[in-house]
LOBADO-141254 format. One record per atom (N, C-alpha, C, O): x, z, y; residue in one letter. Coordinates in steps of 0.1 Angstrom, whole numbers, plus 5000, padded with zeros to 4 digits. Atoms other than C-alpha are relative to their C-alpha. Example, Ala and Ser with C-alpha at 12.3 -4.5 7.8 and 13.67 -1.06 7.14 Angstrom:
2
500950004988A;512350784955A;500950005012A;501950075012A;499150004989S;513750714989S;499250085011S;499750095022S;
//
This chain:
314
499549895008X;629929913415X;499849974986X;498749974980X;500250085015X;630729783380X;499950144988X;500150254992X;500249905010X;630130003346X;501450025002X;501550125008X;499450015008X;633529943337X;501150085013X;502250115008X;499349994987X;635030053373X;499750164997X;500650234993X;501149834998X;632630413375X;499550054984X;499250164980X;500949885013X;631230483340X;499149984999X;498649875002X;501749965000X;628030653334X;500350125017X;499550215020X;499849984988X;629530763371X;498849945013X;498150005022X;500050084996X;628530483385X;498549955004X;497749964995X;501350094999X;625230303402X;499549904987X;498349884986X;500150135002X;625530023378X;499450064984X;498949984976X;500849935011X;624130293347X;498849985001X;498249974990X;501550025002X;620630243357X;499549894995X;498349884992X;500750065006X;620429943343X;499850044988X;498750034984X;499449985018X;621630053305X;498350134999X;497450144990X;501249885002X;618830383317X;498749934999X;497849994994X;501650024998X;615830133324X;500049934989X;498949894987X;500250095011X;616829933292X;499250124989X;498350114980X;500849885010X;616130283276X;498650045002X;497750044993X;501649974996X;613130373296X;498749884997X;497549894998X;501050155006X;611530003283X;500050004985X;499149954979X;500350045010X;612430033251X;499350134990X;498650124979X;500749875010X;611430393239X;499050085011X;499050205013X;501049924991X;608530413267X;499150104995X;499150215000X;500949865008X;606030623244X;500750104996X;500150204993X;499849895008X;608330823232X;500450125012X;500350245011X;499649964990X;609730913268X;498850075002X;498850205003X;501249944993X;606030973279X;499850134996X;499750235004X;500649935010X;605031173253X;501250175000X;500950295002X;498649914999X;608731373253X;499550105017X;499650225019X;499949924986X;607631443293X;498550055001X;498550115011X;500949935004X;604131563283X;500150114994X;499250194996X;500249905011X;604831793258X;500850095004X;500750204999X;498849934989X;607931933283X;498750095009X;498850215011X;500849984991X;604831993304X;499450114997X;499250215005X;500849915003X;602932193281X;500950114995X;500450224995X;498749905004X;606232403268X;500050095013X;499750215013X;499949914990X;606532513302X;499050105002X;499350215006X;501349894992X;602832673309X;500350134988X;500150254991X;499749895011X;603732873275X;500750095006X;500150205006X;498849934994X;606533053291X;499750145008X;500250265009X;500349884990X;604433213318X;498850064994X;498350164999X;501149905006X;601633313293X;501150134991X;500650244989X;499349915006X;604333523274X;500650035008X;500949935015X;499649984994X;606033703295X;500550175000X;500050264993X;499249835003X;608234053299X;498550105010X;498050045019X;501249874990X;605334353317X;501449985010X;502649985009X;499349954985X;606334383353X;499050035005X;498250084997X;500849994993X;604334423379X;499649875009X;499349885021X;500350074994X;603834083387X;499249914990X;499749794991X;500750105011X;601733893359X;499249945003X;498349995008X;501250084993X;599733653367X;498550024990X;498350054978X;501749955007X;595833703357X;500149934990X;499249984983X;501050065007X;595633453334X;501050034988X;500750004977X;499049945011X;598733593314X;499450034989X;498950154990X;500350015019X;597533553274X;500950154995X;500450264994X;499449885005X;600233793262X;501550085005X;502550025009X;498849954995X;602734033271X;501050064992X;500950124981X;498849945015X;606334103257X;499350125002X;498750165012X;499949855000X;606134463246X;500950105009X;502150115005X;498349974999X;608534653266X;500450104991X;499850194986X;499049945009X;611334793248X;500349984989X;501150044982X;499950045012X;610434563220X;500949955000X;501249925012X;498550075001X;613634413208X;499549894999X;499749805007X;500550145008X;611834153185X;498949865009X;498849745009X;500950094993X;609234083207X;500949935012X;500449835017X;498550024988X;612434023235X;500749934994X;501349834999X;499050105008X;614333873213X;499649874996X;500349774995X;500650135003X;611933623203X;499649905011X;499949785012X;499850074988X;611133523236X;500749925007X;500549805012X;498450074991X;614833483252X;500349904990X;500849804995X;499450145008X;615433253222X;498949875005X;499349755007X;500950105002X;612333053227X;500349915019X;500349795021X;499550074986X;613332983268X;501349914996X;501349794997X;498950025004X;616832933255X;499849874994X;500349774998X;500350175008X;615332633230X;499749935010X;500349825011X;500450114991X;613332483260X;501249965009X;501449845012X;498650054991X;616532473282X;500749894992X;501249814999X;498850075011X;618532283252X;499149894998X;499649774996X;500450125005X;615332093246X;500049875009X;500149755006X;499650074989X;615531963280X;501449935003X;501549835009X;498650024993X;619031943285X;500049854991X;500349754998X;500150115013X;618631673250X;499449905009X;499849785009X;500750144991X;616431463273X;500349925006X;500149805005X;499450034990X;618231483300X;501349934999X;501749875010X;498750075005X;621431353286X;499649854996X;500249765001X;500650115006X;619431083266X;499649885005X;499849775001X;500250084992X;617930953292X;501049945011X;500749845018X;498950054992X;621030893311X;501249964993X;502449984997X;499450065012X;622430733282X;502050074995X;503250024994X;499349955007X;624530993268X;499350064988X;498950174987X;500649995008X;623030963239X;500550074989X;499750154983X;499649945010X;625431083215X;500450125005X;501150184997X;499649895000X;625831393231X;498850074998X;498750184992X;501449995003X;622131413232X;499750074983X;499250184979X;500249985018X;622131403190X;501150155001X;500650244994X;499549895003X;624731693193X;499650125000X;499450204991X;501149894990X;623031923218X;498850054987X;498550174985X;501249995011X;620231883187X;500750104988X;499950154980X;499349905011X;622832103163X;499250145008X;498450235004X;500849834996X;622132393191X;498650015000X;498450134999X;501149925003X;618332393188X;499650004986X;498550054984X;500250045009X;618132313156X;500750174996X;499850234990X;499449864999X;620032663153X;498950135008X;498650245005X;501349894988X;617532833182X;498950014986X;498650124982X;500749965004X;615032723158X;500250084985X;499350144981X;500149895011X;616132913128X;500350105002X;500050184993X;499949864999X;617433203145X;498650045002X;498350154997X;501449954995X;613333213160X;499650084989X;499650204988X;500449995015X;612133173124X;500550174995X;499750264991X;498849915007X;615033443113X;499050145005X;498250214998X;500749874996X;613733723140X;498550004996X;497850114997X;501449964999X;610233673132X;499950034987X;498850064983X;500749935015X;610533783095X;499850195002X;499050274996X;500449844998X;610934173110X;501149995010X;501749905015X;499649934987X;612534393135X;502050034993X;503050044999X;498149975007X;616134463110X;500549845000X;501749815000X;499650154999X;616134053111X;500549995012X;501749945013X;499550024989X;616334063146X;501350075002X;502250015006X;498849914996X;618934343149X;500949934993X;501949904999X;498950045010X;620934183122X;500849895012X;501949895017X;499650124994X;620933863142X;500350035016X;500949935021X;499249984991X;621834023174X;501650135003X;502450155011X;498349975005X;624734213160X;500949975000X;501950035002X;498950144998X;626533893159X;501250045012X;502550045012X;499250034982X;627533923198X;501250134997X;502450135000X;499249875002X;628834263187X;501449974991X;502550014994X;499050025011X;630634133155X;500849925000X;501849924992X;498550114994X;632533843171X;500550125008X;501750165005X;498949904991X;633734123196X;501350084992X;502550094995X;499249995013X;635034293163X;501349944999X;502449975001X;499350145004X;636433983152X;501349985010X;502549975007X;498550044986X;638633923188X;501150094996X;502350064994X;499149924995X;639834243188X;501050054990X;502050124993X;499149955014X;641134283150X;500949865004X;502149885003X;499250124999X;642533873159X;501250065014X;502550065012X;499149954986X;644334013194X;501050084995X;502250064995X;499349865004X;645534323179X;501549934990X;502749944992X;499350065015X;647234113145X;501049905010X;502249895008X;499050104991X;648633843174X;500950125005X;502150095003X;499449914997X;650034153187X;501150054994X;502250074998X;498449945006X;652034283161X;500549854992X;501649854985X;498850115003X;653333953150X;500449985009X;501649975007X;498750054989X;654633853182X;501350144999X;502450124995X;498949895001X;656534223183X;500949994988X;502050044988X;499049985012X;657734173147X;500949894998X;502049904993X;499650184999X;658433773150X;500549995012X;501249885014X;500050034988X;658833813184X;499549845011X;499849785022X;500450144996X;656933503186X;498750035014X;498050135014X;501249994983X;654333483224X;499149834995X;499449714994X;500950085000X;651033333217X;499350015012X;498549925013X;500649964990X;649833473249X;500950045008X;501750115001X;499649924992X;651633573282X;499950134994X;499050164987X;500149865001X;652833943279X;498950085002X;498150154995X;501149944992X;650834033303X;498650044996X;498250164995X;501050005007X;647533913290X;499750114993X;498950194998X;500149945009X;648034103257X;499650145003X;498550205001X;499749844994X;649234463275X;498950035007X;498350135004X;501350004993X;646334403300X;499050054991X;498450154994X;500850035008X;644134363273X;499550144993X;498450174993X;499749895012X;644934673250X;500150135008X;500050255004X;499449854992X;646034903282X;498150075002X;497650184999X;501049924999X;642334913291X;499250084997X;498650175004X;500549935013X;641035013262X;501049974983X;501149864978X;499250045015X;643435073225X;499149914995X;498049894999X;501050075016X;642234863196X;499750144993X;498650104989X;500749915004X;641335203182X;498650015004X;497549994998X;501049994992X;639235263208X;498649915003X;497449935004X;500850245002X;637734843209X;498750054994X;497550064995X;500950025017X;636934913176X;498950124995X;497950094988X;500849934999X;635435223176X;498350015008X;497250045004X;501250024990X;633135163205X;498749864992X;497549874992X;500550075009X;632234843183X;499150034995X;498049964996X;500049985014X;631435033154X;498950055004X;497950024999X;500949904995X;629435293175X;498549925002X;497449954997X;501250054997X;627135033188X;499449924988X;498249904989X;500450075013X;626634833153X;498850124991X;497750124986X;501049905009X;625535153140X;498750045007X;497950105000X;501049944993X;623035243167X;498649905000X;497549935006X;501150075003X;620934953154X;499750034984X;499049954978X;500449935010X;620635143121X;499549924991X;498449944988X;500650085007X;620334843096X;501850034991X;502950044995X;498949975009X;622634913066X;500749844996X;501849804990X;499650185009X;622934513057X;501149955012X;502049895007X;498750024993X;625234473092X;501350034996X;502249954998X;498550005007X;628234633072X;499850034984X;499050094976X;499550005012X;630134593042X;499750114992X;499550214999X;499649935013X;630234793008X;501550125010X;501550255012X;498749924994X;634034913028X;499750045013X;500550115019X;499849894989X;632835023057X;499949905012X;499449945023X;499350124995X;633734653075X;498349955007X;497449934999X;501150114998X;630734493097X;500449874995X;501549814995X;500150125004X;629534203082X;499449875004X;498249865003X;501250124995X;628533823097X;499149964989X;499349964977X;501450075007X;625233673087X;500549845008X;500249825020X;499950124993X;626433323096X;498849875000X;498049874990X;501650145000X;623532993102X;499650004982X;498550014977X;500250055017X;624232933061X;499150114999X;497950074998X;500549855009X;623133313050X;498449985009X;497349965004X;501150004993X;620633313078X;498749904995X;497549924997X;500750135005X;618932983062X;499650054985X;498550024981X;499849955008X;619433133032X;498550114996X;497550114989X;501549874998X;616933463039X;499249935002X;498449924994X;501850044997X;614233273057X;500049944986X;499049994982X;500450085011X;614233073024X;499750084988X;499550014978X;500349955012X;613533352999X;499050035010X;498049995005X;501049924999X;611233523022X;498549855006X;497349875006X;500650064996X;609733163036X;500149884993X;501149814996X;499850075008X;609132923011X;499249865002X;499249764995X;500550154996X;607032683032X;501049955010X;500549865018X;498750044994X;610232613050X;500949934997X;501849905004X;499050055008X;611832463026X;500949815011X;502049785011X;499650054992X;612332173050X;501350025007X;502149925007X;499149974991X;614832363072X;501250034995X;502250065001X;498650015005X;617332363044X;500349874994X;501449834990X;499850225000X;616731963039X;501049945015X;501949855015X;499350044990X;617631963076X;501650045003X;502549975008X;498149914998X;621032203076X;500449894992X;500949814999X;499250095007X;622031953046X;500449865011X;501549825014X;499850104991X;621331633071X;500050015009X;501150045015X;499450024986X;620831593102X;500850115011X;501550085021X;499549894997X;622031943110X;502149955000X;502949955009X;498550045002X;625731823094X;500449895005X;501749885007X;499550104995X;625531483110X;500350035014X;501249965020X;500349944989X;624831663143X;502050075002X;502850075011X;499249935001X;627631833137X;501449965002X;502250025008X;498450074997X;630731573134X;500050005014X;501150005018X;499350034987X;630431533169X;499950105008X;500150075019X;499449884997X;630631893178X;501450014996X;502050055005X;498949935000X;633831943162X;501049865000X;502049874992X;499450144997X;635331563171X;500249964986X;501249994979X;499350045018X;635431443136X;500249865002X;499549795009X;499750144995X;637331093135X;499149924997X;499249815002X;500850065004X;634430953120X;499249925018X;498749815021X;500950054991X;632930943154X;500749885014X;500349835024X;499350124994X;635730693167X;499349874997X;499349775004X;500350135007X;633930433143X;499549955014X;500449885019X;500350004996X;631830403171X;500549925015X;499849855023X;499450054985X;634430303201X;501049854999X;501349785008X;499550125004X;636330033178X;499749894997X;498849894988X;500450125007X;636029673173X;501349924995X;502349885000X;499250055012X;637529543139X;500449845007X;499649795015X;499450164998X;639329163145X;499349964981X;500050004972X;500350025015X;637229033107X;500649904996X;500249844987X;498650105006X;640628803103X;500850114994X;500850134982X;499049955007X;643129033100X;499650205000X;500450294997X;500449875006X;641029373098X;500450105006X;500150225002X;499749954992X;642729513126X;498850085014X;497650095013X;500549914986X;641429703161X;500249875009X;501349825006X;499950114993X;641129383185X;499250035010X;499149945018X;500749924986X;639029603212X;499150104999X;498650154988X;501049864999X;637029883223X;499150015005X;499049985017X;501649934992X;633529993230X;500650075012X;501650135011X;499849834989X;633730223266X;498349995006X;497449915004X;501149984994X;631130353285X;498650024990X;498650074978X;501549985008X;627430363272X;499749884991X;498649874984X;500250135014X;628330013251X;500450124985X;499950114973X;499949915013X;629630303226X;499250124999X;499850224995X;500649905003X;626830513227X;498949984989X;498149894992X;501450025011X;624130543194X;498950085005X;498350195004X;501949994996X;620930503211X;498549994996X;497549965003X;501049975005X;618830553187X;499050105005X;499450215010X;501049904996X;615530733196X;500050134990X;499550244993X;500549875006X;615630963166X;500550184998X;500150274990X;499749904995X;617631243182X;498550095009X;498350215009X;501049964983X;614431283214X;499150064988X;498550174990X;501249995006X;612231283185X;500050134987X;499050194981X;499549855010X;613931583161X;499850115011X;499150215008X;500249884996X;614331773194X;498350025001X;497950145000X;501249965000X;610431753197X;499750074981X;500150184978X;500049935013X;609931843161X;500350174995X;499650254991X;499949874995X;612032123166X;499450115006X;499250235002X;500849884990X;610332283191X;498649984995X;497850064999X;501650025001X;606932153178X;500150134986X;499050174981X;500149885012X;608032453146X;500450135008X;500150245005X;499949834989X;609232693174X;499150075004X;499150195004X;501549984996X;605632673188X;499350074991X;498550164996X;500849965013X;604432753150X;500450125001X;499450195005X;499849914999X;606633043149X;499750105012X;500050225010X;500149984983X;605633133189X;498050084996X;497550184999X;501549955005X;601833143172X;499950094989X;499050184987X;500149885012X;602633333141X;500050135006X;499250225002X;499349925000X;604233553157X;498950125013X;498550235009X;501050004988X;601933623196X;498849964998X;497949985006X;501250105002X;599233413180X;499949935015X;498849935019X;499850074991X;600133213211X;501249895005X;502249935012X;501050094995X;600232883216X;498650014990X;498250114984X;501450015005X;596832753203X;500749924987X;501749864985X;499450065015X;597032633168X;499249885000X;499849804993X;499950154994X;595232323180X;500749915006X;500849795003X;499550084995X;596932233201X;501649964998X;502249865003X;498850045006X;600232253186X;500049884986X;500949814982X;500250145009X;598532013158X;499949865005X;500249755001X;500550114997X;597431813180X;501549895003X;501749775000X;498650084995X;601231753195X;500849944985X;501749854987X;499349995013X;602531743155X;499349864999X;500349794996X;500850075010X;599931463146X;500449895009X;500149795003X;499250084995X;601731233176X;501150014998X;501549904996X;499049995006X;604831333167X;500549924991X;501649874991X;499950065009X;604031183135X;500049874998X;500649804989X;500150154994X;603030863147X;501249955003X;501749864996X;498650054995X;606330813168X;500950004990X;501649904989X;499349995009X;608130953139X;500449904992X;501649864990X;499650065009X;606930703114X;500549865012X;501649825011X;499950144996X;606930383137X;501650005005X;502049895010X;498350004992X;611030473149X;500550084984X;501250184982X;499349935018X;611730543106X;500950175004X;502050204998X;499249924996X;612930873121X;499750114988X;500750194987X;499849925011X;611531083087X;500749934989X;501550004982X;498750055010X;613430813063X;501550015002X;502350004993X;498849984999X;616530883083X;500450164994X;501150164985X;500249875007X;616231273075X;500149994985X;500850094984X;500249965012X;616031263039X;500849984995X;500950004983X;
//
């Protein structure tokens, strides 16, 4: 079963995986240690039920939003930080570096909710304020198709859409629930809910968190590099071409995991990441231990410098 027959399908991937698992052994180890201790966090924080285990450190509040909110993001990071691994290691590497746009996002929404309780609300408004968003975009496709008579959508769809509830109604219901989180900075001067998008959000932690300054070094780089290959930028063809250096042309192509950038310094941001999620996880629960989150920072550091992974950042 050849690469070139199956892919990263294929049996014949394990070798390209064990060339990885030989060449960034410490950093794998270390990646599946520190996975290890992310997890026991999980069940010391935990929502009140009636099932907590004795040795449970701290409990969400119930009914806290913030304290709930901070939580579901922080599982939500370890799923992503995992998933980054898990890709990585199966030499999809560049999707691996992508995957790192979404925690790299987890971790400033964390940061975001943990400045107060109207941070959080603001920042879960969002889900509300894209709904907004659809229903002013549906409604406007609506009356240009009837005036243009142009169909962006089956009839159906649309009528479906609008029969169950008007856009009056949408929007109302919207509006109802925006306001019932009682933060004046969710809408406009006119009346209009307003997004807090990643920028603005980066933006606040940084007046109110000035030892952060980092996490707007990161949005500028690796956040933006992270990012061409979220939204296919042709840049990331460079990658699948090979130039002819006669006549300057295309004379063949990378496939498979020969065109993947397997660099370690994706594995090593998502630890990073989460090793400031932890920070915020103790600010916030005073839980983890503030040892032991140094302790993971001060290997970190080590891998960091010996794989130039803080000279690529800057």
């Amino acid at each position: 079963m050849f690469i070139d027959e199956y892919g990263f399908l294929g049996k014949d991937i394990k070798q390209y995986e064990r060339k990885l698992e030989t060449q960034y052994k410490d950093v794998f180890n270390f990646c599946e240690e520190f996975n290890r201790y992310l997890n026991t966090i999980q069940f010391k924080i935990i929502k009140k039920n009636d099932n907590i285990s004795p040795d449970t450190i701290i409990s969400v509040a119930k009914n806290d939003i913030q304290d709930g909110t901070i939580y579901a993001i922080f599982l939500k990071s370890l799923t992503t930080f995992q998933s980054i691994y898990f890709l990585f290691k199966h030499c999809f590497c560049n999707n691996a570096e992508n995957s790192c746009r979404i925690l790299f996002e987890e971790m400033v929404n964390i940061y975001y909710c943990g400045l107060g309780e109207d941070k959080t609300k603001i920042y879960l408004s969002e889900a509300e304020i894209f709904e907004y968003n659809k229903n002013e975009l549906l409604y406007k496709i609506m009356k240009e198709r009837k005036k243009k008579k142009i169909r962006y959508f089956p009839d159906n769809d649309l009528e479906s859409h609008f029969k169950e509830k008007s856009y009056d109604e949408r929007k109302k219901l919207i509006i109802d629930k925006l306001k019932k989180y009682n933060v004046n900075d969710i809408f406009s001067e006119n009346g209009k809910p307003k997004s807090f998008n990643l920028k603005k959000r980066i933006e606040q932690l940084m007046e109110q968190r000035k030892d952060l300054e980092m996490v707007a070094n990161y949005y500028c780089t690796f956040y933006k590099i992270a990012s061409l290959g979220i939204h296919s930028s042709p840049d990331n063809l460079n990658r699948y071409w090979i130039f002819d250096n006669n006549t300057g042309g295309i004379k063949d192509f990378h496939r498979g995991p020969r065109a993947e950038n397997c660099e370690i310094n994706c594995i090593i941001a998502s630890i990073h990441f989460m090793i400031m999620i932890t920070e915020c996880l103790f600010a916030y629960f005073k839980y983890p231990k503030k040892e032991d989150i140094s302790q993971f920072w001060e290997i970190t550091k080590k891998l960091g410098s010996k794989y130039k992974y803080f000279e690529n950042i800057k």
